[in-house]
Steps between C-alpha positions, in 0.01 A plus 500: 500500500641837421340796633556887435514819754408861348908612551556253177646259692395089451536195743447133480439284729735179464339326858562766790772652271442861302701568236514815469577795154385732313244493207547567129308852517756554780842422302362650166382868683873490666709383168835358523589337863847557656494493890293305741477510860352182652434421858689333682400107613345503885323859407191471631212723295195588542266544151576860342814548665821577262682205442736646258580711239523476134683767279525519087637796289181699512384469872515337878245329657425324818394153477221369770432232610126381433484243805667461862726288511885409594736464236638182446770564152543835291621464148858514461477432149268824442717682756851411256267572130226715628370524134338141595172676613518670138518138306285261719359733769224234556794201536856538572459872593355440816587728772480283838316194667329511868298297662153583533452640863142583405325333190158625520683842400505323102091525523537889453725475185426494165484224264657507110151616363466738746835638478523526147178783506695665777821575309301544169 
């Protein structure tokens, strides 16, 4: 299952596991990817709170995190070729993994369809 939060920001759910990045609409309004900041493991966060920050040649942005959680494994390979979440920002672009402190919290995100008339 693979939900979305309004900051363009997607997780699935792999058992109690999110895996956490940012969406298409997100990586095509920034352009070209070269820094990441990514939490580090044992951060506990609760949904909304910045996890991280992405930057790209035009702009910065903070990335949130769309449920609590503690994270369990950032992305070194995103953090050494941060253009990753530019090619496959829905695969190996990923951002970080936590495990689900509170799971109902994926009820009040949005689903592909509904997501898709959001960023339209």
């Amino acid at each position: 299952m693979i939900r979305f939060s309004d900051e363009h920001v997607w997780v699935r759910v792999e058992g109690d596991t999110g895996v956490v990045g940012i969406t298409v609409h997100a990586q095509d309004t920034l352009g070209d990817i070269v820094f990441v900041e990514l939490p580090a493991p044992g951060r506990t966060l609760a949904a909304k709170d910045v996890a991280g920050v992405v930057e790209s040649v035009k702009a910065a942005a903070d990335v949130y995190t769309p449920v609590s959680g503690t994270v369990i494994e950032a992305n070194e390979a995103l953090r050494a070729d941060p253009a990753l979440a530019n090619s496959e920002p829905l695969g190996d672009g990923w951002f970080f993994k936590l495990k689900l402190s509170k799971p109902a919290e994926l009820d009040a995100l949005m689903d592909e369809a509904a997501y898709a008339s959001f960023s339209a």
